[in-house]
VMD Tcl script that builds the backbone (N, CA, C; Angstrom):
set m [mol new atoms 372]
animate dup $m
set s [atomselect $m all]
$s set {name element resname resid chain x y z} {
  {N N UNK 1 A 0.842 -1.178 0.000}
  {CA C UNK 1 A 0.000 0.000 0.000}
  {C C UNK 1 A 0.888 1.242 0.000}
  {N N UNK 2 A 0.298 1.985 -0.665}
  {CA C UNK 2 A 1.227 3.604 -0.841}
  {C C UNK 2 A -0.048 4.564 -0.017}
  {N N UNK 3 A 0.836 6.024 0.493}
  {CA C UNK 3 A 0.235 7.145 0.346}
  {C C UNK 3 A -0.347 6.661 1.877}
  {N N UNK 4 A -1.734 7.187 2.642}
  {CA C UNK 4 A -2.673 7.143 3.157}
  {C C UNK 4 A -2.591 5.837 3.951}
  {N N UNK 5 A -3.204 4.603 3.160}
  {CA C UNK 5 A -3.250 3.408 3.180}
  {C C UNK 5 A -2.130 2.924 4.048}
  {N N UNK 6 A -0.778 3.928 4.088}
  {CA C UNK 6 A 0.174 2.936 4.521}
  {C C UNK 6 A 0.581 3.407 5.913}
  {N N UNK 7 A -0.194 4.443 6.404}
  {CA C UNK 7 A 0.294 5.060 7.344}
  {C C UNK 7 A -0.833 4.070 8.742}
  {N N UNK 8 A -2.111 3.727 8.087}
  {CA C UNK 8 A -3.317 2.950 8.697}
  {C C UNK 8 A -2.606 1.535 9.682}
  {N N UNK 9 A -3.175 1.543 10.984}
  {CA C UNK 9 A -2.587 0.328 11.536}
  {C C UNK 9 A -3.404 -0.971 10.692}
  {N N UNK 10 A -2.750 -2.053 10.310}
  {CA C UNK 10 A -3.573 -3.160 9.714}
  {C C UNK 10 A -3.732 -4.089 10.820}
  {N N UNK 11 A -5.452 -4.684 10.317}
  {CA C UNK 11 A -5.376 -6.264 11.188}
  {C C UNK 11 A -5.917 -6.789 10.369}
  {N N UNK 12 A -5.323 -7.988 11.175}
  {CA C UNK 12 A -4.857 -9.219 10.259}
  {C C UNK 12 A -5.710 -10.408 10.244}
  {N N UNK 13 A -6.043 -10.811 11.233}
  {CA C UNK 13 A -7.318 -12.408 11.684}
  {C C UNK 13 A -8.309 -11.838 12.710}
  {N N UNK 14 A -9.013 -12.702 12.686}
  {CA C UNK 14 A -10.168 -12.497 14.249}
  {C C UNK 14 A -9.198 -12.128 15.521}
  {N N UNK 15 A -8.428 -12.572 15.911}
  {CA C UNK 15 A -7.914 -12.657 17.038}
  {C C UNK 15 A -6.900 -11.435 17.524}
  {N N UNK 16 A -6.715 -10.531 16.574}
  {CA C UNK 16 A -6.419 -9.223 16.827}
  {C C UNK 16 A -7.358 -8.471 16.852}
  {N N UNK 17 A -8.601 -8.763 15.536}
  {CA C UNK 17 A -9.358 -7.439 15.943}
  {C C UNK 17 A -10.487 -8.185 17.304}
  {N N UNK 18 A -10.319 -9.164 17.816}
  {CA C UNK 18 A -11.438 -9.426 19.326}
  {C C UNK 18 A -10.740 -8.366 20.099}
  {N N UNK 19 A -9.028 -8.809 20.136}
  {CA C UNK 19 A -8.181 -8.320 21.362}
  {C C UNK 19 A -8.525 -6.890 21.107}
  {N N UNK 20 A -8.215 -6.081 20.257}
  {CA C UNK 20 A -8.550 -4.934 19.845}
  {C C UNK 20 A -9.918 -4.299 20.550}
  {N N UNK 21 A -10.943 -4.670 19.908}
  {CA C UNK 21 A -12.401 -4.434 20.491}
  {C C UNK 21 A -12.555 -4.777 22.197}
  {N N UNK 22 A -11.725 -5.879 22.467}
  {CA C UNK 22 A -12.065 -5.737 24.364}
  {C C UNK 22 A -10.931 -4.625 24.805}
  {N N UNK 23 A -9.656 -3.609 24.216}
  {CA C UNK 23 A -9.269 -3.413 24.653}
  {C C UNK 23 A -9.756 -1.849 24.820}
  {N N UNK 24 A -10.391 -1.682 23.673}
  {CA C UNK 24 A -10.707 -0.186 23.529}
  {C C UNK 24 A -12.127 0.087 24.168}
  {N N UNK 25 A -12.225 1.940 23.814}
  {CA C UNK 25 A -13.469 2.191 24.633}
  {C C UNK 25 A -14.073 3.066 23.167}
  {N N UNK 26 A -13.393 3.095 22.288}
  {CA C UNK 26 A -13.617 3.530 21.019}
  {C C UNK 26 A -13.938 2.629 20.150}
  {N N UNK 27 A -15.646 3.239 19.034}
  {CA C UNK 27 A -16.145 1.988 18.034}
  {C C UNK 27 A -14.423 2.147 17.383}
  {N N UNK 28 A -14.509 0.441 16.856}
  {CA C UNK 28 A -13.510 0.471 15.385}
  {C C UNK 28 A -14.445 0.306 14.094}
  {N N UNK 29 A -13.800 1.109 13.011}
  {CA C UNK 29 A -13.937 1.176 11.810}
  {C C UNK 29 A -12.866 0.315 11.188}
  {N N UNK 30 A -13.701 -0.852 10.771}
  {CA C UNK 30 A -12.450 -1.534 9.951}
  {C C UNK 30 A -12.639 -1.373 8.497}
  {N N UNK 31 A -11.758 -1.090 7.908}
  {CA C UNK 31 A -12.068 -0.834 6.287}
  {C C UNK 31 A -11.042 -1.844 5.769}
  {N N UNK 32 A -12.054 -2.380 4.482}
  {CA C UNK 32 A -11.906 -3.320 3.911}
  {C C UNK 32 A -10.848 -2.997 2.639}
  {N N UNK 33 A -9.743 -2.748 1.853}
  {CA C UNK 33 A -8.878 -2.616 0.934}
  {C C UNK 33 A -7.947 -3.735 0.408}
  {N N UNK 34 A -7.499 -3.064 -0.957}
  {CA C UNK 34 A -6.707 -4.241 -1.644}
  {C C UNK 34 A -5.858 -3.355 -2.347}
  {N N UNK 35 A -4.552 -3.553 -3.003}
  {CA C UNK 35 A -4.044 -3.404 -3.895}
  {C C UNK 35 A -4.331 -2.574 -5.076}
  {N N UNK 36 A -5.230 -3.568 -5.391}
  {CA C UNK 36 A -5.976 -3.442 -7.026}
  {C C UNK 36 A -7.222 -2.395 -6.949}
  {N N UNK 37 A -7.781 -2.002 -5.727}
  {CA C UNK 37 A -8.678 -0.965 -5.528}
  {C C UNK 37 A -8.569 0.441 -5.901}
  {N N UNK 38 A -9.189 0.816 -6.913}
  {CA C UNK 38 A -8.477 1.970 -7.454}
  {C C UNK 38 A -9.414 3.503 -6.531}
  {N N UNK 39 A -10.396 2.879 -5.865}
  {CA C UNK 39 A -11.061 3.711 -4.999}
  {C C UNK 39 A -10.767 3.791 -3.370}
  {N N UNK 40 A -10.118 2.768 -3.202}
  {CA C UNK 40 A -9.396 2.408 -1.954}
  {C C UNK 40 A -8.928 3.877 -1.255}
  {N N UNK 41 A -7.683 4.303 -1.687}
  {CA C UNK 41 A -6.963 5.414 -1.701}
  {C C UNK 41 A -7.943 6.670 -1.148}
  {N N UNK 42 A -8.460 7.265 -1.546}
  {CA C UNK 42 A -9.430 8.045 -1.721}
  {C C UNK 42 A -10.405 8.200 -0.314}
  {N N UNK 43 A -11.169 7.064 -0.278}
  {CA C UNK 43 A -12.059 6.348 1.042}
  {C C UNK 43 A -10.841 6.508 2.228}
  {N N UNK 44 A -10.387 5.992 2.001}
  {CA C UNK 44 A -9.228 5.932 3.365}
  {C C UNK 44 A -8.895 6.998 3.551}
  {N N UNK 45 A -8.103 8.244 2.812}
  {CA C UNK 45 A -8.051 9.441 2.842}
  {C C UNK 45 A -9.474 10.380 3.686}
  {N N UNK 46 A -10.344 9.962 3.509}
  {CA C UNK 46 A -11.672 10.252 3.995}
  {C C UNK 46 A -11.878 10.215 4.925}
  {N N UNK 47 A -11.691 8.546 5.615}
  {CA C UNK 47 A -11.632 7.816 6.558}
  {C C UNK 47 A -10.576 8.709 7.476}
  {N N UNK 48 A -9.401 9.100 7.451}
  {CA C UNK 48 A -8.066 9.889 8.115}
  {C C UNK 48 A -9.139 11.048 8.226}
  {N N UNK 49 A -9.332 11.415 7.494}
  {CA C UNK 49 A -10.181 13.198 7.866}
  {C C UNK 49 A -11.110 13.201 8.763}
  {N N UNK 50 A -12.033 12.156 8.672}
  {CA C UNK 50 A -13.532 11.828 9.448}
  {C C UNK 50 A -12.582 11.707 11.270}
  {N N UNK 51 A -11.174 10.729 11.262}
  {CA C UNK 51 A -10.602 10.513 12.623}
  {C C UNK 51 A -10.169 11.392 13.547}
  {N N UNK 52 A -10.106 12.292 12.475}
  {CA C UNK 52 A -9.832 14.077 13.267}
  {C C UNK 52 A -10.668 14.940 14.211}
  {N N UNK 53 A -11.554 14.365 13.935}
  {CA C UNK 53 A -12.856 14.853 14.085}
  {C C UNK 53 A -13.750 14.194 15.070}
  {N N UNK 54 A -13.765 12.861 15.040}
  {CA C UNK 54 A -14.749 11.835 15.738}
  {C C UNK 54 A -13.988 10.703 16.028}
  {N N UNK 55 A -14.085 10.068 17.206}
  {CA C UNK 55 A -13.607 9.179 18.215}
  {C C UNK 55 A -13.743 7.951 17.935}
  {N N UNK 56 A -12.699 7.475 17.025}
  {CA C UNK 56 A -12.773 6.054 16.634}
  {C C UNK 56 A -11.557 5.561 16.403}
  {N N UNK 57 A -11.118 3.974 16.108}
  {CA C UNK 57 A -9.962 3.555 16.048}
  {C C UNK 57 A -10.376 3.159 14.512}
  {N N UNK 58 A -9.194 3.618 13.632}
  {CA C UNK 58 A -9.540 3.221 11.965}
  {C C UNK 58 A -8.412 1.904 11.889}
  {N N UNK 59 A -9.057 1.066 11.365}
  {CA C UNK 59 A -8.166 0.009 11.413}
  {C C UNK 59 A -8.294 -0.768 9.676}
  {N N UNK 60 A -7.060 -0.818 9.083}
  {CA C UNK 60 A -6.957 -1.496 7.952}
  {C C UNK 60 A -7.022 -2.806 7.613}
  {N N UNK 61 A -7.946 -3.764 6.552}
  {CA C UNK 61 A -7.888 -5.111 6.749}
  {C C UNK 61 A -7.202 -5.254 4.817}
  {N N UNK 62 A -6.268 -5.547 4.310}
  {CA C UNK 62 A -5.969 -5.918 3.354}
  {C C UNK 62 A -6.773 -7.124 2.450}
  {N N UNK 63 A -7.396 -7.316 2.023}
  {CA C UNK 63 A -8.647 -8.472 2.153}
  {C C UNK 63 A -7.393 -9.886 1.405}
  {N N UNK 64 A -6.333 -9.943 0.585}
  {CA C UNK 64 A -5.659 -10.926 0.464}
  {C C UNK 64 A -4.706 -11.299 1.529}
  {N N UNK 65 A -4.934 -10.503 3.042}
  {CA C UNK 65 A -4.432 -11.032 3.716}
  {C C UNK 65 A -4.536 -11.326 5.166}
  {N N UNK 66 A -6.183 -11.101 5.125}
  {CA C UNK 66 A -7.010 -11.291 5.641}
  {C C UNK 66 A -8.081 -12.238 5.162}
  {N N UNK 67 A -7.717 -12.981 4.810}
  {CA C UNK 67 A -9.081 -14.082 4.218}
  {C C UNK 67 A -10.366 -14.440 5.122}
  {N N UNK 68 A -9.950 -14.824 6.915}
  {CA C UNK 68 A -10.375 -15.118 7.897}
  {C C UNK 68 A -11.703 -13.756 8.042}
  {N N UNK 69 A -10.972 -13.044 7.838}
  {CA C UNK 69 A -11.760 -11.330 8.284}
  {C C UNK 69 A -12.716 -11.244 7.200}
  {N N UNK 70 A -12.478 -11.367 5.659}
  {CA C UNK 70 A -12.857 -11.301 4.635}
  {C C UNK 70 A -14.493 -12.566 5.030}
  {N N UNK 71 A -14.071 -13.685 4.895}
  {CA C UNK 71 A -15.170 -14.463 5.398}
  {C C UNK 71 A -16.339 -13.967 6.325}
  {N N UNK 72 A -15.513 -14.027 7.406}
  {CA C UNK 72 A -16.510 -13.444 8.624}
  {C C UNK 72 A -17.831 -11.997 8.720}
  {N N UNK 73 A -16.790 -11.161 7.535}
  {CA C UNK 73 A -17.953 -9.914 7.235}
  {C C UNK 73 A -18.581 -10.081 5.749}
  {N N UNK 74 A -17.969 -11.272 5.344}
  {CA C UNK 74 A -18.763 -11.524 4.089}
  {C C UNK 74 A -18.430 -10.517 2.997}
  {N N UNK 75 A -17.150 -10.029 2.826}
  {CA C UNK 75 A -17.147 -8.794 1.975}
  {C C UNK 75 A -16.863 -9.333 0.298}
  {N N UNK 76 A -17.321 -8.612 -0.524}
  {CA C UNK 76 A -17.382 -9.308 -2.097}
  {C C UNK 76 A -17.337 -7.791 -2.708}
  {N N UNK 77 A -17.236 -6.901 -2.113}
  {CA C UNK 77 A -17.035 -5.377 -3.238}
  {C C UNK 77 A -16.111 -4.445 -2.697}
  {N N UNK 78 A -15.167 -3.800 -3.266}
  {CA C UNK 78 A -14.355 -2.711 -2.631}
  {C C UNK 78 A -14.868 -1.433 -2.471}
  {N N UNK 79 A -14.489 -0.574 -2.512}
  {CA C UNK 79 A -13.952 -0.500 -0.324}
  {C C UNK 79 A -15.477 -0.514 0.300}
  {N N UNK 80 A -14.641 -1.368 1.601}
  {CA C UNK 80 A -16.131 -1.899 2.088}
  {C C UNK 80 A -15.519 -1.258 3.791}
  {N N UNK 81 A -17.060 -1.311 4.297}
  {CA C UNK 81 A -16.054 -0.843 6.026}
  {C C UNK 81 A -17.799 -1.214 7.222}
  {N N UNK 82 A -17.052 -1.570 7.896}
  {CA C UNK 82 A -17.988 -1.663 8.632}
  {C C UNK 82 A -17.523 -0.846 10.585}
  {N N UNK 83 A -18.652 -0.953 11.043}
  {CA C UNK 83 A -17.845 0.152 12.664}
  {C C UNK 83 A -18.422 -0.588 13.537}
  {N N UNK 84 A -17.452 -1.515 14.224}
  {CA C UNK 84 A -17.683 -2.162 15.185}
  {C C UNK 84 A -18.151 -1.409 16.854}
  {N N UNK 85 A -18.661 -2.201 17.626}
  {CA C UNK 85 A -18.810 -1.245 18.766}
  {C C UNK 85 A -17.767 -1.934 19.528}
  {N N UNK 86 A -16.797 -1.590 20.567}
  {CA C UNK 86 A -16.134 -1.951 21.584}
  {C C UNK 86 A -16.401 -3.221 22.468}
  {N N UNK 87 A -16.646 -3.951 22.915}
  {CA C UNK 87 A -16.808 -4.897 23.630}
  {C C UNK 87 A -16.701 -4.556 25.126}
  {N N UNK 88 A -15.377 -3.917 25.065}
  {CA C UNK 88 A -14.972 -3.658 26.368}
  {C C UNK 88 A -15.933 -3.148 27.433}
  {N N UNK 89 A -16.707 -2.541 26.361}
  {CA C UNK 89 A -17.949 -1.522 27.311}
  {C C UNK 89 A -19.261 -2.442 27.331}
  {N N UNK 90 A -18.913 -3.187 27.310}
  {CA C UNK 90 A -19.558 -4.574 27.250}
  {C C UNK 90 A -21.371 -4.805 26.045}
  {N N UNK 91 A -20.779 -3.834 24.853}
  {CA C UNK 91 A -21.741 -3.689 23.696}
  {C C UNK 91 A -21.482 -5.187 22.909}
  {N N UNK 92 A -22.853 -5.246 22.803}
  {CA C UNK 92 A -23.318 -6.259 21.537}
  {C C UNK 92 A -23.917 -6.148 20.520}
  {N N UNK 93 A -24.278 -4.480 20.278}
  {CA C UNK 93 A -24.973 -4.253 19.235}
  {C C UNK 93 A -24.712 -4.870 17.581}
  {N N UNK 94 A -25.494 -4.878 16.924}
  {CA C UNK 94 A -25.729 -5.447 15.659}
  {C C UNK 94 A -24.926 -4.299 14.817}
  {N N UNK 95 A -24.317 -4.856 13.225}
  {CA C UNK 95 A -23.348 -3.437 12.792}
  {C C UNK 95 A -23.657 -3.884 11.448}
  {N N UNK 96 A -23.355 -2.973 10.883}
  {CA C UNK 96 A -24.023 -2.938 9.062}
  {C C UNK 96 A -22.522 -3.265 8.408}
  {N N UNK 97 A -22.456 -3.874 7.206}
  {CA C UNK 97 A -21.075 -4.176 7.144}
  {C C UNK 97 A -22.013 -3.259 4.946}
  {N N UNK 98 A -21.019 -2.071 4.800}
  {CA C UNK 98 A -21.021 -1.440 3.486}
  {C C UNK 98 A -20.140 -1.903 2.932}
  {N N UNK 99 A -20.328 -2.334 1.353}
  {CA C UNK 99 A -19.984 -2.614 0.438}
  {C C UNK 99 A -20.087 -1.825 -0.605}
  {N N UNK 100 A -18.440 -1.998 -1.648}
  {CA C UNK 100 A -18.918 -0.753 -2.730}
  {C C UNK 100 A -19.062 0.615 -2.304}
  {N N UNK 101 A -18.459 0.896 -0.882}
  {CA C UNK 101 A -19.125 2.015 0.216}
  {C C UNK 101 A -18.792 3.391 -0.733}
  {N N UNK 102 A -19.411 4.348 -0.760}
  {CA C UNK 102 A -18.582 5.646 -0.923}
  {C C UNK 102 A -18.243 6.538 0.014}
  {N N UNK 103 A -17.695 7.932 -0.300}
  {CA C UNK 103 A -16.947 8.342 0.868}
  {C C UNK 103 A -18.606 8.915 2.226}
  {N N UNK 104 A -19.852 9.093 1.225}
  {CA C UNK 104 A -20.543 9.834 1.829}
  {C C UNK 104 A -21.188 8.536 2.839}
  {N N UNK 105 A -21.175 7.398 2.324}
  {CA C UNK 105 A -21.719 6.280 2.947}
  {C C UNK 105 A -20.690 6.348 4.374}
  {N N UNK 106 A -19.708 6.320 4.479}
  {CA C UNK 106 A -18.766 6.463 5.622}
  {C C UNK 106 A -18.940 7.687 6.258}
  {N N UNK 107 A -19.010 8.719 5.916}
  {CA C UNK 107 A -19.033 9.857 6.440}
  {C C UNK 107 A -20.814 10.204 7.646}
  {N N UNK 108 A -21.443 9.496 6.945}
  {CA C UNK 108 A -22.839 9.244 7.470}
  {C C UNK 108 A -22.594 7.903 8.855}
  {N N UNK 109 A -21.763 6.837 8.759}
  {CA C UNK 109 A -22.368 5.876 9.352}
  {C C UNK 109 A -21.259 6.687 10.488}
  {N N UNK 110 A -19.921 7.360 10.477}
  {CA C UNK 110 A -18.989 7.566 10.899}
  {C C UNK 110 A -20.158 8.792 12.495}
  {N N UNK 111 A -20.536 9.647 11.680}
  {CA C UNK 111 A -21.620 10.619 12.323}
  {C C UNK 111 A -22.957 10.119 12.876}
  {N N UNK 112 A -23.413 8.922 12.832}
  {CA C UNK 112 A -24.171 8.461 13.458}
  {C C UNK 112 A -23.458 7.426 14.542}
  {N N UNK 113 A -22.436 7.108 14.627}
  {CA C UNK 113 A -22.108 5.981 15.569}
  {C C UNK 113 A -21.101 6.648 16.350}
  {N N UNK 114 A -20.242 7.548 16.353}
  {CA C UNK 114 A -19.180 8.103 16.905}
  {C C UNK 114 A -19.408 9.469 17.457}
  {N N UNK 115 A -19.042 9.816 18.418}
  {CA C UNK 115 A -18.780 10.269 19.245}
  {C C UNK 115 A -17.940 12.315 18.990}
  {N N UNK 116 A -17.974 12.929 18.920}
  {CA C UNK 116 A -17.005 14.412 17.891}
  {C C UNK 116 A -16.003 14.416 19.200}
  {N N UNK 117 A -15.164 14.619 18.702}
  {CA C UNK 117 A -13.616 15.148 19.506}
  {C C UNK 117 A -13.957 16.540 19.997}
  {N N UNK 118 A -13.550 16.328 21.188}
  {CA C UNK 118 A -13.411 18.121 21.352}
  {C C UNK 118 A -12.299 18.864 21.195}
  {N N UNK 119 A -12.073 19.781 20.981}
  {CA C UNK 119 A -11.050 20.893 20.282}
  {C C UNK 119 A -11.120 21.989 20.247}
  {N N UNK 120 A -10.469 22.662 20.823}
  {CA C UNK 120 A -9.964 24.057 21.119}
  {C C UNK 120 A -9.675 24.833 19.946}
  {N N UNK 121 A -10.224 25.693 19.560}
  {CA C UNK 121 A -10.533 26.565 18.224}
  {C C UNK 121 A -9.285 27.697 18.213}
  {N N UNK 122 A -8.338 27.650 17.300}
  {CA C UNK 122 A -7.186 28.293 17.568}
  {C C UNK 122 A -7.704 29.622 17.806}
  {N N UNK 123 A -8.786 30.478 17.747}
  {CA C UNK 123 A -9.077 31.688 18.245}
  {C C UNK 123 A -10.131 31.599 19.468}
  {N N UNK 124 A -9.716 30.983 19.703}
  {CA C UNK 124 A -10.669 30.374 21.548}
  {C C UNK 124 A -10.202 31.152 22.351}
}
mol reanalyze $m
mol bondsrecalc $m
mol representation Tube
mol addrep $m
């Protein structure tokens, strides 16, 4: 991965993103990317802007190297992302897994499930 994409922490199987989800108190956004995704880039870039802003852990799944992850959310279209809730806080809620997503599809589910950062307005 170049650019954006490469700066994103990746996970890899179930068993990082469980540990992940019991460890945090923040939903994760896992977004789904590949290589060959020529919209990938773009979404993720999106995804970095939306994190500035609202209280989430963005987490990268490479889908050829993630097969396990790939299965489990059933993903079949790029860029796909879904926003897990934390565990830790002992949530079980149900989560929409987007496919084919665009940036506004993220930007919507990002603002309904998360939380806004607070921030001090450089003329505060």
């Amino acid at each position: 991965m170049e650019g954006i994409e490469s700066t994103i922490e990746q996970t890899r199987d179930e068993t990082e993103l469980d540990l992940l989800l019991s460890q945090t108190t923040h939903p994760v956004l896992l977004q789904f990317s590949s290589h060959a995704c020529p919209r990938c880039p773009a979404f993720a870039e999106a995804v970095a802007t939306d994190a500035k802003s609202y209280s989430f852990e963005h987490r990268l799944v490479i889908v050829t190297e993630a097969p396990e992850l790939v299965e489990r959310f059933q993903i079949s279209r790029l860029p796909a992302f879904t926003i897990l809730p934390p565990t830790s806080a002992g949530a079980t809620a149900e989560h929409q897994v987007f496919q084919s997503a665009s940036i506004e599809n993220v930007r919507e589910a990002v603002r309904a499930c998360c939380v806004p950062r607070f921030g001090l307005d450089s003329d505060f």
